[in-house]
C-alpha positions as a Markdown table, in Angstrom:
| # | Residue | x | y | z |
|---|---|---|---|---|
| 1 | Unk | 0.0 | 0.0 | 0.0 |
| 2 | Unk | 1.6 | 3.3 | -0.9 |
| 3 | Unk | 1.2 | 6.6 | 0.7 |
| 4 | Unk | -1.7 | 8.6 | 0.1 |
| 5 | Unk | -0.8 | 11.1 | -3.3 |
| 6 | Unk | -0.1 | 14.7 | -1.1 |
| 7 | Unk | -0.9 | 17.5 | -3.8 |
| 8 | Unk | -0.5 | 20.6 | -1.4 |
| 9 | Unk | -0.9 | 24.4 | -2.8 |
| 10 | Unk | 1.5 | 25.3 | -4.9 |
| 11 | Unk | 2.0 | 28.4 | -2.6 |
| 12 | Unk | 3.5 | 25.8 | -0.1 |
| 13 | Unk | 6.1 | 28.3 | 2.0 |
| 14 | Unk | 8.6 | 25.6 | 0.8 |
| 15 | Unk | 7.8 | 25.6 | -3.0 |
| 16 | Unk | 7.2 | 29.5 | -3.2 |
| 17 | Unk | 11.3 | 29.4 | -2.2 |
| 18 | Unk | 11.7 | 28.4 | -5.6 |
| 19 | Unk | 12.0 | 24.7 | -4.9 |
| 20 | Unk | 11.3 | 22.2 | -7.1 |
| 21 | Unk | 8.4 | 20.2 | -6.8 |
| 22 | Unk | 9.3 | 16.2 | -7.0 |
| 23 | Unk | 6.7 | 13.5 | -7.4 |
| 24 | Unk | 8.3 | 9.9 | -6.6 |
| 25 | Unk | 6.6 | 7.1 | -8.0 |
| 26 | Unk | 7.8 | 3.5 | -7.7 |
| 27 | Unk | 6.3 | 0.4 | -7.1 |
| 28 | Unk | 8.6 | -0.7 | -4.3 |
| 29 | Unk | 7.1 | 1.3 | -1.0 |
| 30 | Unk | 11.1 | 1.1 | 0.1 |
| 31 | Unk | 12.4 | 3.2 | -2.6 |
| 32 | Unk | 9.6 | 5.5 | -2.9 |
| 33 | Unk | 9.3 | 6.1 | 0.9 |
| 34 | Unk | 13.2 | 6.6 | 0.9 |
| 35 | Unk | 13.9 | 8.0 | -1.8 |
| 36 | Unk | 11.2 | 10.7 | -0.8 |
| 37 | Unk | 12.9 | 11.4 | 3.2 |
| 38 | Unk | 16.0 | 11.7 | 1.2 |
| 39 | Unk | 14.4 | 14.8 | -0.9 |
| 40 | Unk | 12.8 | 16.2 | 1.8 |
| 41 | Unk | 15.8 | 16.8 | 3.4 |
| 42 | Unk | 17.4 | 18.4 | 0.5 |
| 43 | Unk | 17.0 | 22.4 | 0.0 |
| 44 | Unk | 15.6 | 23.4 | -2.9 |
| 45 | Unk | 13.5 | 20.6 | -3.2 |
| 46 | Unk | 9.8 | 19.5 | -2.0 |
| 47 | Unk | 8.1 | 16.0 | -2.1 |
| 48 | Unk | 4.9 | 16.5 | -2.9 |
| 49 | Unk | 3.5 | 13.0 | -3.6 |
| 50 | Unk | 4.6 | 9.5 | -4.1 |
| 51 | Unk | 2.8 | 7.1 | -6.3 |
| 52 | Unk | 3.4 | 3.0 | -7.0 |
| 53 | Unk | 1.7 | 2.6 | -10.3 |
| 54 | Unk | 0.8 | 5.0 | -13.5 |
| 55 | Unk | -2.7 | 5.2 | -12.5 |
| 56 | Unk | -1.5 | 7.3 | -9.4 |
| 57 | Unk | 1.2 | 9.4 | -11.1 |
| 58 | Unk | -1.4 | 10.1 | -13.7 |
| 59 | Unk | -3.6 | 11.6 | -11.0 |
| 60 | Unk | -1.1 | 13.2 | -9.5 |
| 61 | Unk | 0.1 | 14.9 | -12.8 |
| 62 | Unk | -3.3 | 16.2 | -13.7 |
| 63 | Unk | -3.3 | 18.0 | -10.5 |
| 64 | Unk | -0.4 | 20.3 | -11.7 |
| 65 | Unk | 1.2 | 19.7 | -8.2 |
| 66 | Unk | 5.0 | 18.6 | -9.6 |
| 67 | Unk | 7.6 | 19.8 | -11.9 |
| 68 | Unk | 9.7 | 16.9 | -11.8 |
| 69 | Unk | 8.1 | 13.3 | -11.9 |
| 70 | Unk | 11.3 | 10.8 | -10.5 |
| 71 | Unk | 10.1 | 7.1 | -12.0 |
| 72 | Unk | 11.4 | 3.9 | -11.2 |
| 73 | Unk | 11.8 | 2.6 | -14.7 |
| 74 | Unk | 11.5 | -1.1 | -13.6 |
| 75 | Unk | 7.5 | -0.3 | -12.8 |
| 76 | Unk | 5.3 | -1.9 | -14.8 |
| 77 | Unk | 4.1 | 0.5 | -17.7 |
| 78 | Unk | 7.1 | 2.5 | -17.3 |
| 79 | Unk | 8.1 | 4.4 | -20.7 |
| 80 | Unk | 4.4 | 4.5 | -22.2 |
| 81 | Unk | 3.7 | 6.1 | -18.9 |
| 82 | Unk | 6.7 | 8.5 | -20.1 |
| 83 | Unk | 5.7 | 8.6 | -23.5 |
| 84 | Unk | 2.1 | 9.8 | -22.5 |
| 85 | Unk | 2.9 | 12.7 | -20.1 |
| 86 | Unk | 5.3 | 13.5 | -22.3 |
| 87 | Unk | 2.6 | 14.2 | -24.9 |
| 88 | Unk | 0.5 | 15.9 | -22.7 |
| 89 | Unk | 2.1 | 17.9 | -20.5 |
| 90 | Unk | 4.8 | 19.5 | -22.4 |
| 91 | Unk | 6.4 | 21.4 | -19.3 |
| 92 | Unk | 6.7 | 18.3 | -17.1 |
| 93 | Unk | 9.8 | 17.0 | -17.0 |
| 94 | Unk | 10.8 | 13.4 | -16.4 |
| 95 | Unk | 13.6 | 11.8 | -14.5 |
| 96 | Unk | 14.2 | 7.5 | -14.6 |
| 97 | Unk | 16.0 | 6.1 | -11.9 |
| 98 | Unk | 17.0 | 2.3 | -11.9 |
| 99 | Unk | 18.0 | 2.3 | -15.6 |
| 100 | Unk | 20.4 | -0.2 | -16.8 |
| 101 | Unk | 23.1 | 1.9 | -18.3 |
| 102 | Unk | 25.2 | -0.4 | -19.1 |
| 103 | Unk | 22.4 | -1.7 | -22.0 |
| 104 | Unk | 22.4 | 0.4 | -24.9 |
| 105 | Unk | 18.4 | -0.5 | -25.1 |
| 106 | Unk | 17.1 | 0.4 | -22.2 |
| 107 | Unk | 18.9 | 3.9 | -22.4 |
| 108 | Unk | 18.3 | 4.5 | -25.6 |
| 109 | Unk | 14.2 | 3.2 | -24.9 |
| 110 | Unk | 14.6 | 6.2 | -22.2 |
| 111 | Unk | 15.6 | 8.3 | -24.4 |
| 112 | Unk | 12.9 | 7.7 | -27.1 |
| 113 | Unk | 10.1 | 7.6 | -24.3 |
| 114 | Unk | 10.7 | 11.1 | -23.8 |
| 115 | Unk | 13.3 | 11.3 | -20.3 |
| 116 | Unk | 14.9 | 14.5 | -19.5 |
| 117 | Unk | 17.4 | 12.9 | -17.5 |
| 118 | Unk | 17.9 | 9.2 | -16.1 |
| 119 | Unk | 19.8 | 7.9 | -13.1 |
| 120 | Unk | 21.2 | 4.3 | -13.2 |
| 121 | Unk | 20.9 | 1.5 | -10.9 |
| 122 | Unk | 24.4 | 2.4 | -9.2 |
| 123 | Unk | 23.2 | 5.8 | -8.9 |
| 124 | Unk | 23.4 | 7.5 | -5.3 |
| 125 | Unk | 20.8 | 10.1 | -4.0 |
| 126 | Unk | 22.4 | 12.7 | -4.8 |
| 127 | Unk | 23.0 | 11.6 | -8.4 |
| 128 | Unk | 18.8 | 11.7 | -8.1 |
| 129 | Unk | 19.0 | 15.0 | -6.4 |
| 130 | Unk | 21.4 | 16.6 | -9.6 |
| 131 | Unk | 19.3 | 14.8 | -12.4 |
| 132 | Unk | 16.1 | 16.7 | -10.6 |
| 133 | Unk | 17.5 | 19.9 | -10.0 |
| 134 | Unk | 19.1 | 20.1 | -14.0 |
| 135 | Unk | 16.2 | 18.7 | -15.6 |
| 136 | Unk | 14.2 | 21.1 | -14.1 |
| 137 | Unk | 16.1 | 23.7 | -15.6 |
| 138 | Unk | 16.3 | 22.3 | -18.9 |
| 139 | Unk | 19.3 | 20.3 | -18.5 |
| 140 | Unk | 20.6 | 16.8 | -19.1 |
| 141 | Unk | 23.4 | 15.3 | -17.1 |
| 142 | Unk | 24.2 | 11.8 | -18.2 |
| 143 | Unk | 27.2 | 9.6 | -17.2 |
| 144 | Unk | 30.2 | 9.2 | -19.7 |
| 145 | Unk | 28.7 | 6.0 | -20.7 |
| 146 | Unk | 25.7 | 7.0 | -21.7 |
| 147 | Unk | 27.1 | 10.3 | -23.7 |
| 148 | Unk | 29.0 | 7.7 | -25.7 |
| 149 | Unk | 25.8 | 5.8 | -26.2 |
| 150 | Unk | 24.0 | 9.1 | -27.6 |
| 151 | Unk | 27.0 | 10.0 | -29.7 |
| 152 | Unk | 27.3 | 6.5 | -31.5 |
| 153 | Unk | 23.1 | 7.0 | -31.8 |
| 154 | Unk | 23.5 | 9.9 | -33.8 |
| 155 | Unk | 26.3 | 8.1 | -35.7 |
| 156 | Unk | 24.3 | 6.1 | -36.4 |
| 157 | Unk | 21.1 | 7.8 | -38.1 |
| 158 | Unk | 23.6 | 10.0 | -39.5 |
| 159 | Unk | 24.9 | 6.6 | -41.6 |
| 160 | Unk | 21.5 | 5.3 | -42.4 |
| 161 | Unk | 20.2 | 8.6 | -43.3 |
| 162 | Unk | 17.7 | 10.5 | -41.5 |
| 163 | Unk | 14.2 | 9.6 | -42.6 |
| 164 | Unk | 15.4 | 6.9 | -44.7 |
| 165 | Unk | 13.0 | 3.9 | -45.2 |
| 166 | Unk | 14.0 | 0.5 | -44.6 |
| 167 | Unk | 16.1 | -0.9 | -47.6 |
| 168 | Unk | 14.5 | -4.0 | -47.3 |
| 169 | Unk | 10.9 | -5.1 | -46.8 |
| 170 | Unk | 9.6 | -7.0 | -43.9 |
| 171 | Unk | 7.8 | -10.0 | -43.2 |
| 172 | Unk | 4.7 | -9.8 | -41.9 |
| 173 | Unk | 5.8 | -11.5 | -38.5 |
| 174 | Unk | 8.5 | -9.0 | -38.2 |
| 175 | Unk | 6.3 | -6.1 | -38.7 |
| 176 | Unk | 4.5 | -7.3 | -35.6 |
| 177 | Unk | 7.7 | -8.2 | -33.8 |
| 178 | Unk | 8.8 | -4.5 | -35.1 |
| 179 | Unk | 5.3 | -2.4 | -34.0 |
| 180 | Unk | 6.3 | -3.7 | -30.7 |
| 181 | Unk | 9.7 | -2.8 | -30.8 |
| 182 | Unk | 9.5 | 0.6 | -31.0 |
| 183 | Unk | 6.6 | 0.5 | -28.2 |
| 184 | Unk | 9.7 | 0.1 | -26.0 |
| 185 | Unk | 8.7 | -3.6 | -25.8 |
| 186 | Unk | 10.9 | -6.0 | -24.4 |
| 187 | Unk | 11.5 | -9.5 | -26.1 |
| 188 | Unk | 10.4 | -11.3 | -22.9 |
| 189 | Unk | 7.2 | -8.9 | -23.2 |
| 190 | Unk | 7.2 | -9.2 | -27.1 |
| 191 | Unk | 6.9 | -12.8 | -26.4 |
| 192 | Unk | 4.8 | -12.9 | -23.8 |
| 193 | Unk | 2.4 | -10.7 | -26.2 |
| 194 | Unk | 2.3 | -12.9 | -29.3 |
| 195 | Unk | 2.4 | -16.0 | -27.1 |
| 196 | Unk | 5.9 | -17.4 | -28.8 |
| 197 | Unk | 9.1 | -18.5 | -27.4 |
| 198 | Unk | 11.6 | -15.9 | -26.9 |
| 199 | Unk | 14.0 | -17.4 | -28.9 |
| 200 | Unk | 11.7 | -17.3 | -32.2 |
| 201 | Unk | 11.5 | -13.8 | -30.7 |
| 202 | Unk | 15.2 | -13.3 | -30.8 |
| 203 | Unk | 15.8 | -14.6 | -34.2 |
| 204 | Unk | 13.0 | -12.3 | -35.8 |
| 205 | Unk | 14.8 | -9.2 | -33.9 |
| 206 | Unk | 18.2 | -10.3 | -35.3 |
| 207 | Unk | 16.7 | -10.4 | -39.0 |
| 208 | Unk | 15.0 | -7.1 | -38.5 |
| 209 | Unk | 18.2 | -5.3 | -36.9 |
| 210 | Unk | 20.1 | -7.0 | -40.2 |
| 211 | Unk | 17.2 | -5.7 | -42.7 |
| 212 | Unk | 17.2 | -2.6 | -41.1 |
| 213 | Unk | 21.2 | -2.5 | -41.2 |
| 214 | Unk | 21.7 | -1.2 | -37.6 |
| 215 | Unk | 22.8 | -3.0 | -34.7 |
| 216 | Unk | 20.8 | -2.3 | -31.6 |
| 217 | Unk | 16.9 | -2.4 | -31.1 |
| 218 | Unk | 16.8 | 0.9 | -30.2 |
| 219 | Unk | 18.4 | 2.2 | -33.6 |
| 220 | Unk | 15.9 | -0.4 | -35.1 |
| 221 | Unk | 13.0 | 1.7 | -33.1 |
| 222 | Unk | 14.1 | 5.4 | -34.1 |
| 223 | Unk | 14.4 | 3.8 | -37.5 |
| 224 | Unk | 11.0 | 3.0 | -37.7 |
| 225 | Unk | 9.4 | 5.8 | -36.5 |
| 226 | Unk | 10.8 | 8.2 | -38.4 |
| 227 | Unk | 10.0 | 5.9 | -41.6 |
| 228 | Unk | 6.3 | 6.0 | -40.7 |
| 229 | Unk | 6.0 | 9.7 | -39.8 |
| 230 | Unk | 8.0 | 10.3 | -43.0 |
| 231 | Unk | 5.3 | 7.8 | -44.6 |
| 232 | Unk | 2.2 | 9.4 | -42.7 |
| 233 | Unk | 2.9 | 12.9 | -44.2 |
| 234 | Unk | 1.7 | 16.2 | -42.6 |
| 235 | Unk | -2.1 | 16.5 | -41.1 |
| 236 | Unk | -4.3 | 19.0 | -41.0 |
């Protein structure tokens, strides 16, 4: 059971400071609970809510209560959660915590979701503390690795071509497979979706990633949506 969602007056003495206001959601009550002491303590900062699943941060976030919403990436839902606030609320900003930096998917699936900053899993508090404060100015601090990650992903669409539309045609399997893929989907949740083994999984992802002549899933993802918005064509 989480805390009950707080979503005091903006005019709070401690926000009207100029602190920034921090909504923790995770679905372990350890890491929300601590994580949101930790804040408390901090100047220039102020808790005003935790939540332990989307339907809670959504809540929250209509309220208008945060700034900054601090997810735990490993919650179920995570980056569509991301992707959607994203959309809607264009002055929220987003911190992940818990990412697996050292996966070149899962950073770069951060990335796409619509993160303005991310903290790893060997991240300390006041890693949090700096990813809150410079997101909420507009900033992104990011660890060495993961700026090497970002500059081989531009590399990358650089060589293929921005826009450019996959040289080879896909199956219809692997369209499926691919839909999914740039939903942020996991193969473990690819499979679990289709109800396939994950290694028939695997195999379609490596002949997609070699159609598509990049190397990661997240290069595969990019590629993809910027194909079909390219396809799509202007509204209105």
């Amino acid at each position: 059971m989480s805390l009950p969602i707080s979503c005091p007056d903006p005019r709070d003495a401690r926000v009207a400071e100029g602190g920034v206001r921090v909504l923790v959601a995770a679905s372990v009550r350890l890491y929300r609970d601590g994580i949101a002491l930790g804040l408390e303590r901090t100047p220039g900062v102020g808790v005003v809510g935790v939540a332990c699943d989307a339907g809670e941060v959504l809540a929250a976030v209509r309220s208008g209560a945060a700034d900054v919403v601090l997810l735990d990436v490993s919650m179920g839902g995570a980056l569509p959660l991301v992707q959607g606030i994203c959309r809607a609320y264009r002055e929220l900003r987003v911190v992940a915590f818990a990412v697996d930096d050292d996966h070149e998917d899962a950073v770069m699936a951060c990335v796409e979701a619509g993160v303005a900053g991310w903290v790893g899993r060997d991240g300390s508090l006041d890693d949090l503390v700096r990813a809150v404060l410079s997101a909420a100015r507009g900033e992104l601090v990011c660890s060495a690795r993961v700026a090497a990650l970002l500059s081989r992903r531009v590399a990358a669409l650089t060589h293929n071509g921005r826009g450019a539309s996959p040289p080879v045609q896909l199956t219809p399997r692997e369209s499926e497979i691919a839909m999914l893929i740039t939903r942020g989907l996991s193969n473990k949740h690819i499979a679990r979706t289709l109800s396939v083994q994950l290694a028939t999984v695997k195999n379609h992802v490596h002949n997609i990633l070699e159609k598509l002549n990049v190397n990661t899933r997240g290069e595969a993802g990019a590629l993809l949506r910027e194909t079909e918005l390219q396809e799509s064509g202007p509204r209105g």
